[in-house]
C-alpha positions in Angstrom: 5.7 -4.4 -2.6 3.7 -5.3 -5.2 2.2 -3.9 -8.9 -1.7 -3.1 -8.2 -4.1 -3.4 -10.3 -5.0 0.1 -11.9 -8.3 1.8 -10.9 -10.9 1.2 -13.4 -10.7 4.0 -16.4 -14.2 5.6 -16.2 -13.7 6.2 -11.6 -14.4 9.9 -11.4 -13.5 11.1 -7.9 -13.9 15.0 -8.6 -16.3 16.8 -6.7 -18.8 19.7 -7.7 -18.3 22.5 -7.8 -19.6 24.8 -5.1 -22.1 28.1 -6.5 -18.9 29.9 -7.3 -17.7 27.6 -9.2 -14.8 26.5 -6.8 -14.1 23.0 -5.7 -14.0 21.8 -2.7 -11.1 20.4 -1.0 -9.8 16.9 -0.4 -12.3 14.9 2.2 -12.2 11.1 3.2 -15.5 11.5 3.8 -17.3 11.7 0.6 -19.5 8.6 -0.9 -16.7 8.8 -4.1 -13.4 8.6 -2.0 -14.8 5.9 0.5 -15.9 3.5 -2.3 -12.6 4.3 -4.2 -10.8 3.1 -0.4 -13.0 0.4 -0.4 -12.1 -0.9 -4.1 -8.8 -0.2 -3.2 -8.4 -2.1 -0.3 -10.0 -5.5 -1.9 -7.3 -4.5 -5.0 -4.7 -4.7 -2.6 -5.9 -7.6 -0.4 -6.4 -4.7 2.6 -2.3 -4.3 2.9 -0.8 -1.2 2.7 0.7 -0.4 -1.0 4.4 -0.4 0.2 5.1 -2.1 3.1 2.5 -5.0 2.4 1.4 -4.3 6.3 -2.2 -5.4 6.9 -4.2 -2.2 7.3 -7.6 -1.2 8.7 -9.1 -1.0 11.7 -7.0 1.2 14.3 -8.2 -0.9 17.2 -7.4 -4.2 15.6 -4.7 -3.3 12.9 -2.8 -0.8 11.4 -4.8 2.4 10.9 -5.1 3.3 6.9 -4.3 6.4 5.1 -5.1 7.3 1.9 -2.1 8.5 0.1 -1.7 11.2 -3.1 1.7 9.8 -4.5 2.0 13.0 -5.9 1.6 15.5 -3.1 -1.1 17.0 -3.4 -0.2 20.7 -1.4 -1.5 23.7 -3.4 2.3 24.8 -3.8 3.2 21.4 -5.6 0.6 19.0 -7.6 -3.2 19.9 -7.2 -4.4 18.5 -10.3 -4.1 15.4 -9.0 -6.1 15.8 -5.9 -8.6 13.5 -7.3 -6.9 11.6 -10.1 -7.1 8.1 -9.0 -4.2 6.9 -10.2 -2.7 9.1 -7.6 -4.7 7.5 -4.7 -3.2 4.6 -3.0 -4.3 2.7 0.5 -1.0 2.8 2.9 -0.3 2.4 6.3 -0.5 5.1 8.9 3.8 4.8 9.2 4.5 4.6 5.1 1.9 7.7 4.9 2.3 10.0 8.0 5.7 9.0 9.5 8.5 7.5 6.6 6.7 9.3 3.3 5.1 12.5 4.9 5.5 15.3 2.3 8.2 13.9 0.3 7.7 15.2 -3.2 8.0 12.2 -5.7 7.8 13.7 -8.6 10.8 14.3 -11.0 9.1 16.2 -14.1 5.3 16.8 -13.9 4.3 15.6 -17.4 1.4 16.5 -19.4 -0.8 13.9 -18.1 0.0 12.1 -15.1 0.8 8.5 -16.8 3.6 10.9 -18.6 5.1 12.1 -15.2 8.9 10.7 -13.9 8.6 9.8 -10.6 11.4 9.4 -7.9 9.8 6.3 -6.3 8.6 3.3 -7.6 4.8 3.5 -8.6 2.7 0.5 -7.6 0.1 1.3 -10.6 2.4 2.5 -13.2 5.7 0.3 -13.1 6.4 -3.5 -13.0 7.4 -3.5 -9.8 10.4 -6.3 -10.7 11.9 -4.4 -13.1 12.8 -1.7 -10.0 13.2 -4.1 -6.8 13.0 -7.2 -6.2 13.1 -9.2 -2.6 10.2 -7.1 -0.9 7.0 -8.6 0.4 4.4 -9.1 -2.2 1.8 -10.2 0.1 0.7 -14.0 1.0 2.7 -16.3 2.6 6.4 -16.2 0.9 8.6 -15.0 3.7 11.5 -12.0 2.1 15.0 -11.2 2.9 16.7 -8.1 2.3 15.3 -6.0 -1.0 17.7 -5.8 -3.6 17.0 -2.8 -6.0 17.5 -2.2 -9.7 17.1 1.3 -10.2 17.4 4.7 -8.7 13.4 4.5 -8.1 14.0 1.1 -6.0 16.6 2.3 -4.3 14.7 5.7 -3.1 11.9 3.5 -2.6 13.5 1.1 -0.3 15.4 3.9 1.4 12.2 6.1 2.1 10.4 3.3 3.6 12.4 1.2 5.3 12.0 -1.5 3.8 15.3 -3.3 4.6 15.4 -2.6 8.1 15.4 -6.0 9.9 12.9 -5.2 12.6 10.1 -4.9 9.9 11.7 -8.0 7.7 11.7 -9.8 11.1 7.5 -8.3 11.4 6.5 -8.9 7.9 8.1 -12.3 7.7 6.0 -13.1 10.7 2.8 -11.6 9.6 3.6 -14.1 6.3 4.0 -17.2 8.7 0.8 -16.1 10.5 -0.9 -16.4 7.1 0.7 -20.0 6.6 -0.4 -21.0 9.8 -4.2 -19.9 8.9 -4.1 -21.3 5.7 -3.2 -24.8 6.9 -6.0 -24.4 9.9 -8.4 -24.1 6.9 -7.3 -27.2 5.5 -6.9 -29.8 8.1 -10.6 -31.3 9.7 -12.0 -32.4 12.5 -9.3 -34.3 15.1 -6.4 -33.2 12.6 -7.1 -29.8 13.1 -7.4 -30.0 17.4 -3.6 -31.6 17.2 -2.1 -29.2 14.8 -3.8 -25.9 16.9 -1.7 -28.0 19.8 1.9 -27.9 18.0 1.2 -24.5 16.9 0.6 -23.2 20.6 3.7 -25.6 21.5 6.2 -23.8 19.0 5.0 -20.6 18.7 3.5 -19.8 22.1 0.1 -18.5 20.5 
């Protein structure tokens, strides 16, 4: 997990409003929301906010969500339907399956910059000062998270991200983007023998 940086101040992802002066409800499908994903995911190198999980594609990777990190049910934090800073590119399994409808807010503040949350917020906090250990993307292979506060430790907790089947998948997704990086490097003959050891160790 890393800290992302923050949607640009002057995005505006609200809709119209309809003829009777209601607005319409939450849609992926709107021009706005799919060029907010699509800034998103180049802010977040296409992995998922918290699990660092490369996302996309359902056919070739791990389908995307877009998550409200304040829930955005009618009963609990509608304001923020379409506050960006709300908005954040996950993975179908940190979305749908570990966060579902948890409700991460401690006190709703005035403005959402002044709410407490119960997780750690990849737009609002330095992501250090609440865990450290977790995947930030790249090539650096983790260990077990260690956290620093009570927002690390829910954070960890709600997604898993000490259990050792994903450390084991994420440091292998991090050796996968070693391996590619060193393919870009090498030329010509250099290249052919080092795709050879690669097959050789790793089978692939």
């Amino acid at each position: 997990m890393r800290t992302l940086g923050r949607p640009p101040s002057n995005l505006d992802l609200s809709p119209s409003p309809r003829i009777d002066g209601s607005l319409p409800g939450w849609s992926r499908q709107r021009i706005a929301v799919q060029n907010f994903v699509t800034w998103a995911l180049a802010n977040q190198q296409q992995q998922c906010a918290f699990c660092g999980y490369f996302v996309g594609d359902v056919a070739h990777r791990r389908a995307w969500a877009v998550d409200h990190f304040a829930p955005k049910g009618t009963t609990l934090y509608p304001q923020w339907t379409f506050e960006p800073l709300n908005l954040i590119v996950t993975c179908h399994s940190c979305n749908s399956v570990f966060k579902k409808g948890f409700n991460t807010v401690v006190t709703a503040g005035v403005s959402y910059a002044d709410t407490k949350f119960r997780l750690v917020h990849p737009y609002l906090d330095d992501i250090d000062d609440h865990v450290t250990g977790t995947y930030q993307g790249g090539h650096n292979r983790v260990g077990a998270p260690l956290a620093h506060s009570l927002e690390g430790k829910a954070t960890v907790e709600v997604f898993h991200l000490d259990d050792v089947n994903y450390l084991s998948a994420i440091n292998g997704q991090a050796l996968r983007i070693s391996i590619d990086q060193w393919k870009g490097r090498l030329p010509g003959a250099r290249l052919a023998l080092f795709k050879n050891l690669v097959a050789e160790v790793t089978g692939r």
